[in-house]
C-alpha positions as CSV (number, residue, x, y, z in Angstrom):
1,X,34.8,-8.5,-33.3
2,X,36.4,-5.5,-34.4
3,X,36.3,-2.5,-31.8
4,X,34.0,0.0,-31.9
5,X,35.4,3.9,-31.0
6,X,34.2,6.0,-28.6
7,X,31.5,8.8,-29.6
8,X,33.0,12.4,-28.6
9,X,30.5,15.5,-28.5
10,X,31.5,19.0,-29.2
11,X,29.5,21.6,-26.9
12,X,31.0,25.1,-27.9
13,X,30.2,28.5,-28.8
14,X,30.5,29.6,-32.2
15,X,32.8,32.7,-31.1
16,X,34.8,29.8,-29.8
17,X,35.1,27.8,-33.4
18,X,38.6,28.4,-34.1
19,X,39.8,27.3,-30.9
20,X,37.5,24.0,-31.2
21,X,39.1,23.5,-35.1
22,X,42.7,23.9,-33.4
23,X,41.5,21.3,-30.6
24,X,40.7,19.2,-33.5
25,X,43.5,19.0,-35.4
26,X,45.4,18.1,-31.6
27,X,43.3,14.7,-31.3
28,X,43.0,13.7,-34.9
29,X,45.6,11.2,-33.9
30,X,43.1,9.5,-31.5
31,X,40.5,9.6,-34.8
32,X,43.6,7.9,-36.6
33,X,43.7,5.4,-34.2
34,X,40.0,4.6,-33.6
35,X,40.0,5.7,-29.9
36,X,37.2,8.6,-30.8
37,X,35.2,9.7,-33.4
38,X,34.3,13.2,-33.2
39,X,31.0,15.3,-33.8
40,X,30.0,19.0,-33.7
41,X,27.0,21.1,-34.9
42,X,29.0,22.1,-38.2
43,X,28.6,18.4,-39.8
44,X,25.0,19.3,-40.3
45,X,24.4,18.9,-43.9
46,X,21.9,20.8,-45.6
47,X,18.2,19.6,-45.0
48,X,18.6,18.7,-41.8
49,X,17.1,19.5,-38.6
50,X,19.9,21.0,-36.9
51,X,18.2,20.7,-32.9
52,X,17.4,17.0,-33.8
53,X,20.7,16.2,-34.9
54,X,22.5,18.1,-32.1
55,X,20.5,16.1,-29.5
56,X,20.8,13.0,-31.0
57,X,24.1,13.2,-30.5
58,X,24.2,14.7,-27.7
59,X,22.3,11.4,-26.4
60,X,24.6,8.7,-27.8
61,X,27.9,10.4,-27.4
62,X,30.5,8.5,-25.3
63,X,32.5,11.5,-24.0
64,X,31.4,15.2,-24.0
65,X,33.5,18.1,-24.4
66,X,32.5,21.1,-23.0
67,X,34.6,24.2,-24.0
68,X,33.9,26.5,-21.6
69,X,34.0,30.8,-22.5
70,X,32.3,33.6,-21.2
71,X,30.5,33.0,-25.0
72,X,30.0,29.4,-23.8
73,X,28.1,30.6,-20.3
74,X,26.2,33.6,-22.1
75,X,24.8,31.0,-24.7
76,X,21.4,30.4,-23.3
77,X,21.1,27.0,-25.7
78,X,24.7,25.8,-24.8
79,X,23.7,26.3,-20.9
80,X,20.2,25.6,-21.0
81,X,20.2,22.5,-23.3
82,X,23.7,21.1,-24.0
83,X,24.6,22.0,-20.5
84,X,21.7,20.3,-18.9
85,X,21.2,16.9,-20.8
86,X,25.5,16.5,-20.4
87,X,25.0,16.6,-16.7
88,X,22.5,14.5,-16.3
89,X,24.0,11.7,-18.8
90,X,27.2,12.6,-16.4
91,X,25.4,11.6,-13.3
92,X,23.6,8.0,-14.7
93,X,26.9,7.4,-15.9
94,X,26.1,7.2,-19.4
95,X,28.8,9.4,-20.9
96,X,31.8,11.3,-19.7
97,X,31.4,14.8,-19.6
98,X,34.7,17.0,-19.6
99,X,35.4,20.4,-19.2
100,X,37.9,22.1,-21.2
101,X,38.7,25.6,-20.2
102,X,39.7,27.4,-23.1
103,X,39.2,31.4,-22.2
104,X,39.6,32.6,-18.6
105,X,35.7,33.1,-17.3
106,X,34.3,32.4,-13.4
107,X,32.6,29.1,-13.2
108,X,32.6,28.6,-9.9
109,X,29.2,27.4,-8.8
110,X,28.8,26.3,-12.7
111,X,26.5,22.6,-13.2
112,X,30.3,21.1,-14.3
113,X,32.2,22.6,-11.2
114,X,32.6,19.1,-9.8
115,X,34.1,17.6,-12.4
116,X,37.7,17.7,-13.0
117,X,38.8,19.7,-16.1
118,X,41.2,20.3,-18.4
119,X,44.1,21.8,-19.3
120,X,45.8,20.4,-15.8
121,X,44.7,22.7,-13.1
122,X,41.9,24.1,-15.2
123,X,44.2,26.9,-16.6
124,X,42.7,28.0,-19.6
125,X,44.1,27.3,-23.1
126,X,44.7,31.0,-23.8
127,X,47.0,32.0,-20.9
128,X,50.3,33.3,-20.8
129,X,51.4,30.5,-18.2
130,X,51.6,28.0,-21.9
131,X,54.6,28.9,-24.2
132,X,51.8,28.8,-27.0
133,X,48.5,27.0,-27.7
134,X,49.8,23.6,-28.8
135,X,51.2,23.4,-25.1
136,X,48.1,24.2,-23.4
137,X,46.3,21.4,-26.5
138,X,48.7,18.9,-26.0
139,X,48.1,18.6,-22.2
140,X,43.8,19.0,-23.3
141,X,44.6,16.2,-25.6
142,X,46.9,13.7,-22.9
143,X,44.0,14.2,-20.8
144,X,41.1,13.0,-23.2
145,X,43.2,10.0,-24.0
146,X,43.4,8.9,-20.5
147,X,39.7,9.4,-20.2
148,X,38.9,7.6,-23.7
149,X,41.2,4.5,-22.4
150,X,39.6,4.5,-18.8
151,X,36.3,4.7,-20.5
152,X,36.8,2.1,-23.0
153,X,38.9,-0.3,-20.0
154,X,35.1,0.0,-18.2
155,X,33.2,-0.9,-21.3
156,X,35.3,-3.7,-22.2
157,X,34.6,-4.8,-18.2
158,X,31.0,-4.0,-18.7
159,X,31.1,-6.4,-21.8
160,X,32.9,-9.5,-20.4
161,X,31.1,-9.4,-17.3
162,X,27.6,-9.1,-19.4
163,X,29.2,-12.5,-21.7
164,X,30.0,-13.9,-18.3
165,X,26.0,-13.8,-17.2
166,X,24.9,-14.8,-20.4
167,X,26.9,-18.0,-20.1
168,X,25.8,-18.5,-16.8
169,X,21.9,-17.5,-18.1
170,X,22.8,-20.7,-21.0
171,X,24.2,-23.0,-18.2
172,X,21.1,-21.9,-15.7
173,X,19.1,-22.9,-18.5
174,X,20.6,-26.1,-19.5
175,X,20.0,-27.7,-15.7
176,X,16.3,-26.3,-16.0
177,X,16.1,-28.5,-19.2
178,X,17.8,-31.7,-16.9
179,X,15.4,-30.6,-14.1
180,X,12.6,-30.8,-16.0
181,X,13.1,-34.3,-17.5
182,X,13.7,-35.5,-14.1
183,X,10.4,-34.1,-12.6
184,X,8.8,-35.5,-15.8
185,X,9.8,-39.2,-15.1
186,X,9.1,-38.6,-11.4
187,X,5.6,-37.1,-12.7
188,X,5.1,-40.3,-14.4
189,X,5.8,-42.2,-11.6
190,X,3.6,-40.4,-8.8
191,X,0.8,-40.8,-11.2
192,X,0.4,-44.6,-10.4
193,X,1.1,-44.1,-7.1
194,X,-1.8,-41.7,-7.0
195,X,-4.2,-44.1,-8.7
196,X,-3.6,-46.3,-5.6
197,X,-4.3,-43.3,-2.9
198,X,-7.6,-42.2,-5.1
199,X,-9.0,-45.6,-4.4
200,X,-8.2,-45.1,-0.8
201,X,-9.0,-41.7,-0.6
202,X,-12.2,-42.4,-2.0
203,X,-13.6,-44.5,0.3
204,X,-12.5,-42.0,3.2
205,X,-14.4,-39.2,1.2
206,X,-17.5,-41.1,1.4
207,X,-17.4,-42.1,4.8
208,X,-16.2,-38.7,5.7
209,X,-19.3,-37.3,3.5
210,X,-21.8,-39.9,5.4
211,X,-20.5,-38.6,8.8
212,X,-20.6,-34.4,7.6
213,X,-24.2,-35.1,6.4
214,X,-25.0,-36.7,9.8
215,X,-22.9,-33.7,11.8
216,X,-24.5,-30.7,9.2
217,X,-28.5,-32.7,10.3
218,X,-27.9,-32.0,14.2
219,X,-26.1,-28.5,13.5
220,X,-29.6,-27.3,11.3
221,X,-31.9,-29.2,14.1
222,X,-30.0,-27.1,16.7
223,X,-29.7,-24.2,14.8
224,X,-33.5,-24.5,14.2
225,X,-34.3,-25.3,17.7
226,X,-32.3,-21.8,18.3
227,X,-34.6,-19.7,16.1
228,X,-38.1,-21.3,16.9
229,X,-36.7,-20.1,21.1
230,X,-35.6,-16.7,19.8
231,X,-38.9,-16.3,17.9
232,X,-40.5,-17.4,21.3
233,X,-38.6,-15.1,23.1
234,X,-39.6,-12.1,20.6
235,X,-43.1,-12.7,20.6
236,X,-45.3,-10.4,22.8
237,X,-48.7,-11.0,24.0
238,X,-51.2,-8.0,24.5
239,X,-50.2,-8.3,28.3
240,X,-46.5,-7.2,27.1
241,X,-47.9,-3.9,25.4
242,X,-49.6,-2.3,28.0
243,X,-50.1,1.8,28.5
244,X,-50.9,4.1,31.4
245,X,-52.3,6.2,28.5
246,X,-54.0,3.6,26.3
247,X,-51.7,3.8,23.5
248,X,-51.8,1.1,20.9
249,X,-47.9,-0.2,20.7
250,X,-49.0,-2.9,17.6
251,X,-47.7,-0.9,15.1
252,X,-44.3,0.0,16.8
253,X,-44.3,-4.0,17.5
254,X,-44.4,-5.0,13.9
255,X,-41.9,-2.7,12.8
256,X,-39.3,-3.6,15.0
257,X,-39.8,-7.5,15.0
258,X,-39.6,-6.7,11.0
259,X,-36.1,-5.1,11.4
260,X,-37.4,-1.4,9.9
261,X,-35.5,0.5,12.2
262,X,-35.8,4.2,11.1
263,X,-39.8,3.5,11.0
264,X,-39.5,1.9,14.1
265,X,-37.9,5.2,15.7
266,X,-40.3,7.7,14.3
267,X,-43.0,6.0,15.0
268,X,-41.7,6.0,19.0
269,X,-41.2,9.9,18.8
270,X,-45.0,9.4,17.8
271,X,-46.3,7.2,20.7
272,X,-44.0,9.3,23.3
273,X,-45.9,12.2,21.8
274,X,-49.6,10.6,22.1
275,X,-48.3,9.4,25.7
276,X,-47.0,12.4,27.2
277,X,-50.1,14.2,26.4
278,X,-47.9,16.6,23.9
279,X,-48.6,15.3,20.0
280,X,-50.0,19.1,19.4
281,X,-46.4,20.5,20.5
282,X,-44.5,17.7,18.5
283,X,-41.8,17.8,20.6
284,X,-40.7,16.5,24.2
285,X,-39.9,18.9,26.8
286,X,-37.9,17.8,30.1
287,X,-41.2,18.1,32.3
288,X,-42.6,16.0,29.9
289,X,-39.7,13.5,30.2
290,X,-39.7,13.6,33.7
291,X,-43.1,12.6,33.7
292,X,-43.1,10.3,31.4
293,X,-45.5,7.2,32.2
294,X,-43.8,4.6,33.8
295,X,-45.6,1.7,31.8
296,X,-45.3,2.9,28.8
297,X,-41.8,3.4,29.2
298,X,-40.8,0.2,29.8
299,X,-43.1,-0.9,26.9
300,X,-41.3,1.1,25.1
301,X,-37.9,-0.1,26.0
302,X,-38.5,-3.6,26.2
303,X,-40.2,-3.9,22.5
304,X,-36.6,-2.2,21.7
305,X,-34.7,-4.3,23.8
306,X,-35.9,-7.8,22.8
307,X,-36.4,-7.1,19.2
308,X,-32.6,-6.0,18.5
309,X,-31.2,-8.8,20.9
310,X,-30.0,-5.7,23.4
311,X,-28.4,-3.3,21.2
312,X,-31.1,-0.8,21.1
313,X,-33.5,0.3,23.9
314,X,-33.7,3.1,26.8
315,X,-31.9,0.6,29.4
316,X,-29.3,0.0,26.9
317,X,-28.7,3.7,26.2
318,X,-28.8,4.5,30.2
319,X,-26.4,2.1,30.5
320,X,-23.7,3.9,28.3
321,X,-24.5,7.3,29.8
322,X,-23.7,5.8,33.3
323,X,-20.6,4.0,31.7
324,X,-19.6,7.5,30.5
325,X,-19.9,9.7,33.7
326,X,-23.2,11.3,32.6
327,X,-21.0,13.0,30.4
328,X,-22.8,14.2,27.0
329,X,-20.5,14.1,24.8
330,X,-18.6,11.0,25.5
331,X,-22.1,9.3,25.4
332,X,-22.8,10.9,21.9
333,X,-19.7,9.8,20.5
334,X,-20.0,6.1,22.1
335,X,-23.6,5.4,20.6
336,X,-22.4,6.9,17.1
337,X,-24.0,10.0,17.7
338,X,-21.0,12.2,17.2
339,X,-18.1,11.8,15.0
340,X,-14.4,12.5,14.5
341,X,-11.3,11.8,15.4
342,X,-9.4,15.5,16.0
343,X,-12.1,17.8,14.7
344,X,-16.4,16.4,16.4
345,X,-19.2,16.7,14.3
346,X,-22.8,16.3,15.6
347,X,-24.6,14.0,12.9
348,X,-27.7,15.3,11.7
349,X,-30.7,12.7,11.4
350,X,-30.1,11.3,7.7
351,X,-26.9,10.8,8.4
352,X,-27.7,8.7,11.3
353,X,-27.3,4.5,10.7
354,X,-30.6,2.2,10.6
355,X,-28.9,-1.2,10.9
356,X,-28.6,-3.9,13.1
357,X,-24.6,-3.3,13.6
358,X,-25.1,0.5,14.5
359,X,-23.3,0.9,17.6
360,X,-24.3,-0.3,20.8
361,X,-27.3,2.3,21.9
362,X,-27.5,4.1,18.5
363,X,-31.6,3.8,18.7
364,X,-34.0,5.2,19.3
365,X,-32.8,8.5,18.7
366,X,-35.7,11.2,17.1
367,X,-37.7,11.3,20.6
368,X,-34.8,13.6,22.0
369,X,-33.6,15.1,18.7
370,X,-36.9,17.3,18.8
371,X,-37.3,20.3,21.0
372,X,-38.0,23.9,21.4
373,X,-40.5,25.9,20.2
374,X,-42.4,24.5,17.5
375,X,-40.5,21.3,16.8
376,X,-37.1,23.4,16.4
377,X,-34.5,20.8,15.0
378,X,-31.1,20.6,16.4
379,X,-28.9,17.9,15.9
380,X,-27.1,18.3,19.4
381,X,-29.9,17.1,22.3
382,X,-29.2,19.7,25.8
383,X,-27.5,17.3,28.4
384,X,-30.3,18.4,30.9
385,X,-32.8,16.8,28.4
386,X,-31.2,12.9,28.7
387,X,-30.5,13.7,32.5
388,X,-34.6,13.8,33.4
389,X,-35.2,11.1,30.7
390,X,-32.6,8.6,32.4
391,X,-33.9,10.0,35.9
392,X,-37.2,8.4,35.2
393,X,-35.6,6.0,33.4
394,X,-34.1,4.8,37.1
395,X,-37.6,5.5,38.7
């Protein structure tokens, strides 16, 4: 396979042309030799678009030359463009980039700063420390060898080791293809052996199915057994619903064993109402919550109580304030009244949760979320407000 020479890219100035044309000529030899193969902007022919066919090659070149000027820096395409996409190539390794210093100029600071340039000691070409150009050329030219032969050392590395994986990728392949036969006759083999286990298998599955069918019977029986008691357990009679004030708790009743829970919670605010003598007002004062009717209270609470399985109820909700010190705010944010982690938020009423898995306590909620002069709504309740509620909750 015959070899393949190295792509070099020109980034100059145009001010700086003759001194590219004289580098040239100085590694021509290595053209000679098939080492390089050079490109600048000037081997644009006619017709063609000059910025696509500068970063074309820009993009495939092997090694790039930069000749740095104070025409080279002040070139806002050389710095902002050839510059740029050399560096980055640079760092993914794709190319080479090398500076070539050919006019004195500060580029300290520069992109290329890092990288080691040329002439040796990054003396520029036109100095009077050279006895003339070719000097300075010569030692720009040494240096571009050694980097073309380094390069190509690396790229001839790069190719072995890439043959060496494919042959290993071949070989991998080739015991896959021996793997695969031998699963296949192995396949074959397990196939009668798993006609035999079927049979077997088969009569275990049915004697395992008789013995499920028998197990799933008692499960439903007991499972039935369990919902005909709970159903017991949530029926009420007319002695359950009974009122001081002669309120009719039917309605309430049917709601709640029906699972309606926001219906189930206004229609409380409205019996609390009838009950404390205060449907006109529409609201429920701390006199009148402190007063509240014993009897119906614990109507109240136990048609809650029983008919959410003790998530929801006045006992339930007395429980938490205890649990939380009497403290208001702890007792909002336990039974999902109040939310947030760094930053609380009151919830206002339609935001509030009607389910069965609201948290423990969440209901009933409206009969304290209403008060102040004609039914003002607020959605934080006055501590002092729960405080006589729960104190006749205790009497």
């Amino acid at each position: 396979m015959p070899e393949v020479s190295l792509r070099l890219f020109f980034s100059y100035s145009h001010k700086d042309e003759a001194l590219r044309d004289e580098l040239a000529k100085h590694l021509s030899i290595l053209e000679r030799q098939g080492v390089i193969s050079s490109w600048h902007d000037r081997r644009i022919l006619p017709g063609e678009e000059w910025d696509y066919q500068i970063n074309d090659n820009l993009n495939t070149a092997d090694i790039i030359l930069l000749l740095i000027s104070s025409d080279f820096l002040f070139s806002k395409y050389c710095w902002d463009v050839e510059v740029k996409r050399a560096i980055e190539r640079h760092n993914a390794k794709e190319a080479c980039v090398i500076p070539v210093i050919l006019r004195s100029v500060d580029w300290s600071g520069a992109p290329f700063a890092k990288l080691q340039a040329l002439p040796k000691n990054a003396e520029p070409v036109v100095s009077r420390n050279w006895h003339d150009r070719d000097e300075a050329f010569t030692d720009v030219a040494r240096g571009i060898r050694a980097a073309a032969e380094k390069l190509k050392k690396e790229r001839d590395e790069q190719q072995k080791q890439e043959a060496e994986r494919l042959r290993l990728r071949e070989q991998e392949e080739e015991t896959r293809k021996l793997q695969q036969q031998q699963q296949e006759r192995l396949r074959l083999q397990e196939q009668q052996e798993q006609a035999d286990r079927l049979q077997r298998q088969e009569a275990e599955r049915l004697q395992r199915q008789e013995e499920q069918e028998q197990a799933d019977r008692l499960q439903r029986q007991r499972e039935q057994e369990k919902a005909d008691k709970l159903r017991l357990q949530q029926q009420f009679t007319d002695n359950d619903l009974l009122s001081d004030k002669g309120v009719d708790y039917t309605q309430l009743r049917d709601l709640l064993q029906a699972g309606q829970w926001k219906e189930a919670d206004q229609e409380t605010l409205a019996i609390m109402l009838k009950a404390s003598g205060r449907k006109q007002e529409r609201w429920l004062d701390s006199k009148s919550l402190s007063n509240f009717p014993c009897t119906d209270l614990r109507t109240i609470d136990q048609l809650w109580v029983r008919c959410s399985n003790g998530r929801f109820g006045f006992s339930v909700q007395k429980r938490i304030w205890e649990s939380a010190g009497k403290d208001y705010e702890k007792f909002s944010d336990r039974v999902g009244w109040r939310k947030g982690t760094y930053f609380k938020y009151w919830l206002s009423y339609s935001d509030l949760t009607f389910r069965t898995n609201s948290p423990l306590g969440h209901l009933p909620t409206k009969f304290c979320r209403l008060y102040g002069d004609y039914g003002t709504y607020k959605a934080k309740v006055p501590q002092v407000s729960l405080i006589s509620f729960f104190s006749r909750m205790q009497t």
